[in-house]
BADRENNU-796903 format. One record per residue (C-alpha): chain; residue in three letters; residue number from 0; x, y, z. Coordinates in nm, 2 decimals. Example, Ala and Ser with C-alpha at 12.3 -4.5 7.8 and 13.67 -1.06 7.14 Angstrom:
<pts>
- A_ALA_0_1.23_-0.45_0.78
- A_SER_1_1.37_-0.11_0.71
</pts>
This chain:
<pts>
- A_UNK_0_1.69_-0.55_-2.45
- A_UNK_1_1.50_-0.25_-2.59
- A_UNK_2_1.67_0.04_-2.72
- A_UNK_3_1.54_0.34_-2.51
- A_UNK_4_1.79_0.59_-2.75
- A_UNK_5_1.59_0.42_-3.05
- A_UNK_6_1.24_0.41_-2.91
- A_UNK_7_1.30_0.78_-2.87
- A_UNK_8_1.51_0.88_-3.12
- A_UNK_9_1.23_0.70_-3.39
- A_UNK_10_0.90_0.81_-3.18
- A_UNK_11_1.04_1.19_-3.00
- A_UNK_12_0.98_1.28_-2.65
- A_UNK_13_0.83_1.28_-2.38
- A_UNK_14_0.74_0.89_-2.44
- A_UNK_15_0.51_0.62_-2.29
- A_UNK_16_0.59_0.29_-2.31
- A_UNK_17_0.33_0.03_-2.25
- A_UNK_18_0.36_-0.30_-2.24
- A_UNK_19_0.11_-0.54_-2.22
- A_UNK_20_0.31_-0.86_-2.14
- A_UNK_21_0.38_-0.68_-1.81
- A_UNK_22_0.02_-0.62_-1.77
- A_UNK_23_-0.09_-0.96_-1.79
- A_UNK_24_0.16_-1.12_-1.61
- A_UNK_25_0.07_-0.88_-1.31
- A_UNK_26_-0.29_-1.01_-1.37
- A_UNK_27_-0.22_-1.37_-1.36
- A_UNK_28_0.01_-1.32_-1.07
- A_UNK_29_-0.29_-1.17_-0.90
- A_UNK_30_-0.52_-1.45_-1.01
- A_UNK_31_-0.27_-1.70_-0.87
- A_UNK_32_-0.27_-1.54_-0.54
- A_UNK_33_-0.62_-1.51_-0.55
- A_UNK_34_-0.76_-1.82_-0.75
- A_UNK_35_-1.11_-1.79_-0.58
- A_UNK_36_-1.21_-1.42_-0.65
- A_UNK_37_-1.28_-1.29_-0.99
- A_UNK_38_-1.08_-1.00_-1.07
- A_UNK_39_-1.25_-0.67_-1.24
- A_UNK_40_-0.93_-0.43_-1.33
- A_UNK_41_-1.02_-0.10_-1.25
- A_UNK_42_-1.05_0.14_-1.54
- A_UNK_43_-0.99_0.42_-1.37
- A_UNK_44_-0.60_0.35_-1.30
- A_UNK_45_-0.51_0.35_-1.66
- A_UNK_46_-0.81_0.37_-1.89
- A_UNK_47_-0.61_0.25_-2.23
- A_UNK_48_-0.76_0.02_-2.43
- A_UNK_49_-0.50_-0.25_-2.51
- A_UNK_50_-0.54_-0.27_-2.08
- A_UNK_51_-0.87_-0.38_-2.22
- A_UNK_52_-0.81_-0.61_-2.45
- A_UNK_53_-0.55_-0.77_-2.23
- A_UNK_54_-0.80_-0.84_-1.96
- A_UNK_55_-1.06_-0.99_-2.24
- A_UNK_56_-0.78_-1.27_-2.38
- A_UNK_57_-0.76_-1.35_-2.01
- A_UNK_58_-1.11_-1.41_-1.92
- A_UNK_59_-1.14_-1.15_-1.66
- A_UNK_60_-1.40_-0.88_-1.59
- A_UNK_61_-1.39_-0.49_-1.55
- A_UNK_62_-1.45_-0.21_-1.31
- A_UNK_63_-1.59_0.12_-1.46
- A_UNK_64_-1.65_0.45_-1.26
- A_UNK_65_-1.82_0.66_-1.53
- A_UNK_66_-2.02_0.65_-1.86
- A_UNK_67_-1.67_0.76_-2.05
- A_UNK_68_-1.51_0.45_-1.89
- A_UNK_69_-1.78_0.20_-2.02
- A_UNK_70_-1.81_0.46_-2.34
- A_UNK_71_-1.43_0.29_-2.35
- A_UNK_72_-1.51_-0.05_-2.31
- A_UNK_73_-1.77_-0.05_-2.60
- A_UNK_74_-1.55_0.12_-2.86
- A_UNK_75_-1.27_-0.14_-2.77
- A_UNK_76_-1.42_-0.45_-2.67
- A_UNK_77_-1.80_-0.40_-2.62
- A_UNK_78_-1.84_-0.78_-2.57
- A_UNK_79_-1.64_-0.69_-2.24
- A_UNK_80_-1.97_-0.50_-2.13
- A_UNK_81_-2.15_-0.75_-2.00
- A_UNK_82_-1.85_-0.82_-1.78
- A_UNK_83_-1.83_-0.47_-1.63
- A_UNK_84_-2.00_-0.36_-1.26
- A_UNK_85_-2.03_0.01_-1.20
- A_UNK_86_-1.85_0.09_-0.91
- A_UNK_87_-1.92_0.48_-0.86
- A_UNK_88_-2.13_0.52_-0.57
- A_UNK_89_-2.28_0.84_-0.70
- A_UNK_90_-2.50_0.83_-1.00
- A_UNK_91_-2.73_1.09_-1.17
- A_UNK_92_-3.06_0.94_-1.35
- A_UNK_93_-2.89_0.95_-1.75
- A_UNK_94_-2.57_0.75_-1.57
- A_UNK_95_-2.84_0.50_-1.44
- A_UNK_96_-3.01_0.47_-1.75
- A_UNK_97_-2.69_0.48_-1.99
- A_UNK_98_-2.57_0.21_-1.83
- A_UNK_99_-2.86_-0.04_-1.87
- A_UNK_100_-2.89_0.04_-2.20
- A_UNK_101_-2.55_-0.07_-2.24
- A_UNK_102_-2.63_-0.40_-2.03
- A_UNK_103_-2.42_-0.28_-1.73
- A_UNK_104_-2.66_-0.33_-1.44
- A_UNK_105_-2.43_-0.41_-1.11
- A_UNK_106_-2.44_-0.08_-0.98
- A_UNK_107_-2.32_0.02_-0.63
- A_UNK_108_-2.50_0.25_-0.37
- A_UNK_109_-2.35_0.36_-0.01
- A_UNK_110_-2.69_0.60_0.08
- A_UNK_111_-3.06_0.59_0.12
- A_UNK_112_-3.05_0.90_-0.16
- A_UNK_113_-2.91_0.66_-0.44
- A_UNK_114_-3.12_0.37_-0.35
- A_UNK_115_-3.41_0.62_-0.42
- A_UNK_116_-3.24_0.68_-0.75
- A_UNK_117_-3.25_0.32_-0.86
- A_UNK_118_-3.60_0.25_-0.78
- A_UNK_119_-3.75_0.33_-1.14
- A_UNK_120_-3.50_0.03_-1.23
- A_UNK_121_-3.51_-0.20_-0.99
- A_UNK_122_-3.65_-0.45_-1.18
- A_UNK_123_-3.29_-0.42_-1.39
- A_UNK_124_-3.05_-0.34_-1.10
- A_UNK_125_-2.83_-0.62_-0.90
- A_UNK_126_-2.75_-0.39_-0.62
- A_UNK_127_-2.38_-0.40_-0.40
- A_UNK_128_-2.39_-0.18_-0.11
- A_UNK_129_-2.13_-0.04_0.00
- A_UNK_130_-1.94_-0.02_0.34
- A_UNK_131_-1.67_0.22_0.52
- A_UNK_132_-1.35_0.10_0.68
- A_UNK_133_-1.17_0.41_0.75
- A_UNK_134_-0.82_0.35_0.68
- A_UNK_135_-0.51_0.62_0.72
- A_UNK_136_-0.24_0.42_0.71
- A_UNK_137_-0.38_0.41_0.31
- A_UNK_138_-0.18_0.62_0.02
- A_UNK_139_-0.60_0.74_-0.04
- A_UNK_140_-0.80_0.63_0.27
- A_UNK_141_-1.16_0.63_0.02
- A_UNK_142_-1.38_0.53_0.29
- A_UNK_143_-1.32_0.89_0.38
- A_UNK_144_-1.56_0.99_0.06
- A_UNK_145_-1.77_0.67_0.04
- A_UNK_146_-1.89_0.39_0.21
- A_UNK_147_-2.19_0.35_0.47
- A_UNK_148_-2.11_0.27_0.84
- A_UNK_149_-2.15_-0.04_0.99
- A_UNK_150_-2.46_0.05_1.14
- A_UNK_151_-2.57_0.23_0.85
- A_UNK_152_-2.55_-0.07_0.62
- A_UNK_153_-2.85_-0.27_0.82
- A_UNK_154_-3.06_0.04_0.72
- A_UNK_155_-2.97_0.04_0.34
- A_UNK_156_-2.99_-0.36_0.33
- A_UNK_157_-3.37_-0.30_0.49
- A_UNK_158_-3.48_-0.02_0.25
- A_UNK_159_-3.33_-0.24_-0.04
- A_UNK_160_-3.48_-0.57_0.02
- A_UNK_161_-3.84_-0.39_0.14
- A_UNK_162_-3.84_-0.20_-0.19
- A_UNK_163_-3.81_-0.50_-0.42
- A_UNK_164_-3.41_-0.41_-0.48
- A_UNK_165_-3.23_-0.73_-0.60
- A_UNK_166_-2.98_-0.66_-0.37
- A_UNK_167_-2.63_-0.94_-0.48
- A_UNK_168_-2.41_-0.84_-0.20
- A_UNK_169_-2.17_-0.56_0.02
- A_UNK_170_-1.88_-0.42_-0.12
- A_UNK_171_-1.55_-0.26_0.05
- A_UNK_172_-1.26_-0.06_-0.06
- A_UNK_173_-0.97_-0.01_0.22
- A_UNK_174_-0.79_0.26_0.05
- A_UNK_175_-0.55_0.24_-0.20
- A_UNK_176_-0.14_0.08_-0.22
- A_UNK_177_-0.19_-0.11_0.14
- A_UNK_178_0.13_-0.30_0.23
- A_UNK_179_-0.06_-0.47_0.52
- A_UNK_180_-0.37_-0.72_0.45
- A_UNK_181_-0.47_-0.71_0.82
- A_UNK_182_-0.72_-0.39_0.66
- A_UNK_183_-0.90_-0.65_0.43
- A_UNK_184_-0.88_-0.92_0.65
- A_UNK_185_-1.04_-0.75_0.93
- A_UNK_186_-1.29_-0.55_0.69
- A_UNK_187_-1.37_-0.94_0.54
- A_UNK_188_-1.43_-1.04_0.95
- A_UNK_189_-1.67_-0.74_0.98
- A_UNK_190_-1.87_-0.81_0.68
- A_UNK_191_-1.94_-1.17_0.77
- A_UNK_192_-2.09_-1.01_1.05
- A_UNK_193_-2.33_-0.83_0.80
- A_UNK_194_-2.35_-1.15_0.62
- A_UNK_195_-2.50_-1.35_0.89
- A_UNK_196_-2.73_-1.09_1.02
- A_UNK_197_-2.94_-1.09_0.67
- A_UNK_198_-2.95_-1.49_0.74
- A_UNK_199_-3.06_-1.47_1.08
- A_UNK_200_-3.32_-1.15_0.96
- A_UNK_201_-3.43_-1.21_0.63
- A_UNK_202_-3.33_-1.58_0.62
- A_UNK_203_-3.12_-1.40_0.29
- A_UNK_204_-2.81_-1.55_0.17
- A_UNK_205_-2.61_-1.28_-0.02
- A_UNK_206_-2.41_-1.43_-0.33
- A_UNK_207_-2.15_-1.17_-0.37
- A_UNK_208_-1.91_-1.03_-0.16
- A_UNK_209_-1.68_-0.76_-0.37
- A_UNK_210_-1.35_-0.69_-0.14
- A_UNK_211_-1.25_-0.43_-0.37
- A_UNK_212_-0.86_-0.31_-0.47
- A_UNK_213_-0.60_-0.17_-0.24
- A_UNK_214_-0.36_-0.46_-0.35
- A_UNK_215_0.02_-0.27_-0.37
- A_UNK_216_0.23_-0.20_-0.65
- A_UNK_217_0.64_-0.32_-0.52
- A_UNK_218_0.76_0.00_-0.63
- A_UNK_219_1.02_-0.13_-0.35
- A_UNK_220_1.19_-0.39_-0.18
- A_UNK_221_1.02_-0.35_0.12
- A_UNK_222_0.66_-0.41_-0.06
- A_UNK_223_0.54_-0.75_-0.02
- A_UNK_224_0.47_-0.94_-0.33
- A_UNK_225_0.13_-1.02_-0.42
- A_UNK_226_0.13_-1.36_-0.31
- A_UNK_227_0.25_-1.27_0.04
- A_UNK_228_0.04_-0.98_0.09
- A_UNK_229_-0.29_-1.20_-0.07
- A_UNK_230_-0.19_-1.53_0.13
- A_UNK_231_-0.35_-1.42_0.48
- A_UNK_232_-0.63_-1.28_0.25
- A_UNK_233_-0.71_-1.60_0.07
- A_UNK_234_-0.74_-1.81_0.40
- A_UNK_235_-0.97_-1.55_0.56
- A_UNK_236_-1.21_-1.57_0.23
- A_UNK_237_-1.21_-1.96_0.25
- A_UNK_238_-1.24_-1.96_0.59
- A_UNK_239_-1.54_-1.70_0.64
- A_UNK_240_-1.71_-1.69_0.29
- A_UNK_241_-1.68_-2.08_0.14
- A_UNK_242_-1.92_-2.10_-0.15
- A_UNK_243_-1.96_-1.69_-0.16
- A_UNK_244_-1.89_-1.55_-0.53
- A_UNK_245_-1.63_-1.33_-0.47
- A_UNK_246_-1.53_-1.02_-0.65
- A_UNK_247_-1.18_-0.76_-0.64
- A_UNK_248_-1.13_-0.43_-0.77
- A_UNK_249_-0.73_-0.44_-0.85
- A_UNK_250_-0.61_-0.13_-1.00
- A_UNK_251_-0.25_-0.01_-0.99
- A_UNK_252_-0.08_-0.34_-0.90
- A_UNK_253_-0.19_-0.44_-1.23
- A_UNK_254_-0.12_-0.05_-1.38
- A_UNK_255_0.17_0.04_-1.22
- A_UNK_256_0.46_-0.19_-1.37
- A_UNK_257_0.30_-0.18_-1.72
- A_UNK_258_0.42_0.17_-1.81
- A_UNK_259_0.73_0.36_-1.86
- A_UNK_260_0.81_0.67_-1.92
- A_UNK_261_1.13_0.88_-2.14
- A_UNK_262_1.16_1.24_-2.08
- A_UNK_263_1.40_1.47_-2.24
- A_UNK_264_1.58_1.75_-2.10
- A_UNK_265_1.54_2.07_-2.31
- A_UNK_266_1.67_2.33_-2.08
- A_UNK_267_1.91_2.37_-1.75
- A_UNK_268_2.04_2.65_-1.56
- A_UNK_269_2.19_2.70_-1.20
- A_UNK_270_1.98_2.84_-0.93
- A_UNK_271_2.08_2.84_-0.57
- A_UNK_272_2.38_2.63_-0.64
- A_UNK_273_2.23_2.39_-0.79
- A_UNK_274_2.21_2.27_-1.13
- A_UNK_275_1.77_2.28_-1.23
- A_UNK_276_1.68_2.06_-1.57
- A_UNK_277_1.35_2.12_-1.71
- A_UNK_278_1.22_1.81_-1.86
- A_UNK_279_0.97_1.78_-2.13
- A_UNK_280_0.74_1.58_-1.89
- A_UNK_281_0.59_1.70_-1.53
- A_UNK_282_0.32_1.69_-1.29
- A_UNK_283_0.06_1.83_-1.55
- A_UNK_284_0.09_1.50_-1.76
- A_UNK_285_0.29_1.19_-1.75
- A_UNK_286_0.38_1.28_-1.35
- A_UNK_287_0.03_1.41_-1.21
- A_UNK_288_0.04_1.13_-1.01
- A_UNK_289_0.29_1.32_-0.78
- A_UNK_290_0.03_1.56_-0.76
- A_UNK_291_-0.32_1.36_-0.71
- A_UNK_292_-0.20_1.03_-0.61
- A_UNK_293_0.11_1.08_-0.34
- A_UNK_294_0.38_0.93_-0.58
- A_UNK_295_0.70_0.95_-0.55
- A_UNK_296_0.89_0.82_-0.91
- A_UNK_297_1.24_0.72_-0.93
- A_UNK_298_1.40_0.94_-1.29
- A_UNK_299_1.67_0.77_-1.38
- A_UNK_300_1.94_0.90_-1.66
- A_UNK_301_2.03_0.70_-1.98
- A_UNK_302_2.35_0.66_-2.01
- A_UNK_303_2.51_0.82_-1.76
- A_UNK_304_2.45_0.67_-1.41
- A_UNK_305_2.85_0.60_-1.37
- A_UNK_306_3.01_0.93_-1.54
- A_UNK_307_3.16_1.21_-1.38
- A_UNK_308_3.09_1.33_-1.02
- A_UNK_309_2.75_1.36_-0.86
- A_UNK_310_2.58_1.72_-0.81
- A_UNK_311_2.27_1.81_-0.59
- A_UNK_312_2.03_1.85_-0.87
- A_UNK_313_1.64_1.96_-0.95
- A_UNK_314_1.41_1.84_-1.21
- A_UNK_315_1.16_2.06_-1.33
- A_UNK_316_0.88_2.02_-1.56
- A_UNK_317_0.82_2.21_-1.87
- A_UNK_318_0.48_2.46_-1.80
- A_UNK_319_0.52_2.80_-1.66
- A_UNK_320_0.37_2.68_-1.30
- A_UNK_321_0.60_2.68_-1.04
- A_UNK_322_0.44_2.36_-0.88
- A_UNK_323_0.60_2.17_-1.17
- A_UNK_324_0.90_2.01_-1.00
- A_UNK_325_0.95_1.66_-1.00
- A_UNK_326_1.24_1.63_-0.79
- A_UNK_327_1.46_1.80_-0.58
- A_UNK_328_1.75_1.76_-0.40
- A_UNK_329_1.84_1.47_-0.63
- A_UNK_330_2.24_1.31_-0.69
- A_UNK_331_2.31_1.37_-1.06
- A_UNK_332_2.61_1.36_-1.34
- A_UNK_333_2.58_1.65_-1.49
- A_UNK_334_2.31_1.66_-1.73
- A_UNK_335_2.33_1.80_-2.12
- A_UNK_336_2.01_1.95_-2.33
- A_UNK_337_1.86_1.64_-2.51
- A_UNK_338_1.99_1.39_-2.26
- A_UNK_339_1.69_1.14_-2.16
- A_UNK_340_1.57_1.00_-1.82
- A_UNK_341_1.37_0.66_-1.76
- A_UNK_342_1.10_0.69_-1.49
- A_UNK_343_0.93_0.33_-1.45
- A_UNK_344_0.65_0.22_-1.31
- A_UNK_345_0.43_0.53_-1.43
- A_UNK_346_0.11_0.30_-1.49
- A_UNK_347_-0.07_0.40_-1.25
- A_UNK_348_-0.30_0.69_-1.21
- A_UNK_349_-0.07_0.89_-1.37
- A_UNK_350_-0.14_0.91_-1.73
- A_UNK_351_-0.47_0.89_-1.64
- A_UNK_352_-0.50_1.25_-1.42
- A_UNK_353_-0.30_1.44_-1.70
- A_UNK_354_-0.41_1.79_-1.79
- A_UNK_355_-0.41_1.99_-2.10
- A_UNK_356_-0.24_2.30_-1.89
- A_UNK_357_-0.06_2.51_-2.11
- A_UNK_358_-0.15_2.36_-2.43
- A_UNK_359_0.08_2.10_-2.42
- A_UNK_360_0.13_1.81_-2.66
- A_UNK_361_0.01_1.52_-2.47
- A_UNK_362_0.25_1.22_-2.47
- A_UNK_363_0.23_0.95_-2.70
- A_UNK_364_0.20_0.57_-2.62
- A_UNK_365_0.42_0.29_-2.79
- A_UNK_366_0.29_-0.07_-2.72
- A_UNK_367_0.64_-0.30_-2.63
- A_UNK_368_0.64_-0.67_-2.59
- A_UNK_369_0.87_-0.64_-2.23
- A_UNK_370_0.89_-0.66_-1.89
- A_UNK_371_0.96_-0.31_-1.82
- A_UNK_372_1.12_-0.41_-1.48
- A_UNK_373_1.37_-0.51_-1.65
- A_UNK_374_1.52_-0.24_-1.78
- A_UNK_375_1.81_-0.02_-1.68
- A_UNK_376_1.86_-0.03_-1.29
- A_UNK_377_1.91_0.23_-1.12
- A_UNK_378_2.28_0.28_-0.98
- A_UNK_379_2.29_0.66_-0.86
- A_UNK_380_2.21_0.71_-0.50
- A_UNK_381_1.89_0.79_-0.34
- A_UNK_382_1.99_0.99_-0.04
- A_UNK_383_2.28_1.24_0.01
- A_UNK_384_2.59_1.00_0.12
- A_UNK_385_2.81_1.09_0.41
- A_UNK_386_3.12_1.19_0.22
- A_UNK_387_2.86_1.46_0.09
- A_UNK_388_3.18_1.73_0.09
- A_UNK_389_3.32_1.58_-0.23
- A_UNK_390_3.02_1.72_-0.40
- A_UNK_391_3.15_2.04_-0.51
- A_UNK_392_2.91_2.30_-0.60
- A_UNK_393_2.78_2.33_-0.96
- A_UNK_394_2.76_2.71_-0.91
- A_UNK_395_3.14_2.73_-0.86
- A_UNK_396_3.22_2.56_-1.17
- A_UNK_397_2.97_2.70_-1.39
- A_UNK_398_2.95_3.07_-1.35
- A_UNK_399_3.32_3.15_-1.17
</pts>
């Protein structure tokens, strides 16, 4: 078991811990569930580069979204380049052309204004054209901000092919953390649709079909795993596209597990009757995930989920904005200046949307060899209980 009073105690606070055994066995869980498809992480969840390297001993393939995120790739594994496909539908002309040079040339396109772009290097492109599914049932419904309609798509397929355009297939993204695969099962029906138009038109067979991410993180119980969830999916896919080379987009199912975080407390006071603990961690780094990406973390305290009575408690975060709050309303022990919280499953998108606001040291990253599921479980409650009057108020005993 690691030693989370060590780890911080040896390396300070606030604290990442990544560990890339988690990582891979999230990928290979994935590629079990989904032995037909070839997986390309997607950078963008957490752009670190052992996630790199892990993805290279295993054989799989990338998704980049920018000229930093390939700029990544070829500083940590630039062999990995040639394995990349450049999912951003928008593009300016030095994005186009920085990417060929660096022999990333599956670029996407979801508008006749894009195509246009890629003309001058159409004779280096492999083209995927992307399609909308509106989804609001997602935690971020993309087609929203990308994606052509269905009767769009014909119209981009025509201007491809009659422009000389290797065009290698459609591409879809459903939104992201779906706990249903009816969304990509019915978004796979609709594109065979597409699919057997261009045979019946242009008597064209497209090789690719790239389904995109939206696979869930279990950040609960009541998440499917990722063989249930990808089990309707992989019948579908052999079903409909037998022979097709097909391509994902996985991001924070992969992410999300892999990272953990340790916060200290280093300041507390009583407001409103409650007991408020600024952490050294908020929603300006570690946490911005709250802010951008709809999260809701679980903060758990070392070493004291079973001492002492429970008081309605806030955590705060540590810059001067007032939007820094992590938590309220939450059950605590109360909590000392220097005591530590856990928060797991920080992986995803979180690190990655951090800020410099206020000048603040960013938090460093110690590699572990460990499942970081397996740490601590959480054993204080989640919601108020109904014997809530034992709770007496922190206000009473603090100031009387």
């Amino acid at each position: 078991m690691l030693d989370l009073q060590a780890l911080a105690v040896t390396h300070g606070s606030p604290l990442l811990l990544f560990s890339s055994e988690t990582f891979r066995l999230r990928y290979q869980e994935l590629q079990s569930a989904l032995p037909q498809v070839k997986h390309h992480y997607a950078l963008k969840a957490l752009p670190y580069e052992e996630c790199i390297r892990v993805i290279q001993r295993c054989d799989g393939h990338l998704d980049v979204a920018s000229i930093g995120e390939m700029n990544l790739v070829k500083a940590t594994a630039p062999e990995m380049l040639a394995r990349c496909i450049y999912t951003h539908p928008i593009k300016t002309k030095r994005d186009i052309e920085s990417a060929l040079e660096m022999g990333v040339n599956v670029l996407v396109a979801d508008n006749r204004y894009e195509i246009e772009k890629l003309l001058p290097y159409k004779n280096r492109v492999k083209l995927l054209l992307r399609v909308a599914f509106p989804n609001p049932e997602a935690r971020c419904d993309l087609s929203a901000k990308f994606g052509a309609t269905m009767d769009e798509i014909k119209n981009l397929i025509r201007l491809s092919l009659t422009n000389g355009i290797h065009l290698q297939g459609i591409s879809f993204h459903v939104g992201s953390q779906m706990t249903d695969p009816q969304s990509h099962i019915r978004a796979i029906q609709a594109t065979r649709i597409i699919y057997n138009w261009c045979e019946e038109q242009y008597e064209l067979k497209l090789p690719v079909l790239n389904i995109g991410g939206g696979f869930p993180a279990r950040l609960d119980a009541s998440i499917p795993t990722i063989t249930d969830f990808c089990q309707p999916i992989r019948e579908c896919l052999d079903e409909l596209f037998p022979g097709t080379e097909l391509w994902s987009e996985p991001g924070r199912c992969l992410a999300a597990d892999s990272m953990a975080a340790i916060s200290q407390v280093i300041g507390k006071t009583v407001k409103n009757k409650r007991f408020w603990y600024y952490l050294n961690d908020g929603v300006y780094n570690t946490f911005s995930g709250k802010i951008y990406d709809h999260a809701e973390y679980v903060h758990e305290p070392l070493s004291k989920q079973n001492r002492g009575e429970l008081f309605m408690s806030v955590l705060a975060g540590p810059t001067c904005d007032s939007i820094d709050v992590l938590k309220e309303n939450m059950l605590l022990p109360e909590m000392e200046i220097g005591d530590l919280f856990l928060t797991k499953q920080v992986g995803a998108y979180g690190w990655a949307s951090r800020t410099d606001f206020n000048q603040l040291e960013q938090t460093k990253i110690v590699n572990v060899d460990f499942d970081l599921l397996s740490l601590q479980e959480r054993k204080l409650p989640s919601k108020v209980p109904s014997n809530y009057a034992y709770l007496r108020s922190p206000f009473t005993q603090t100031c009387a």
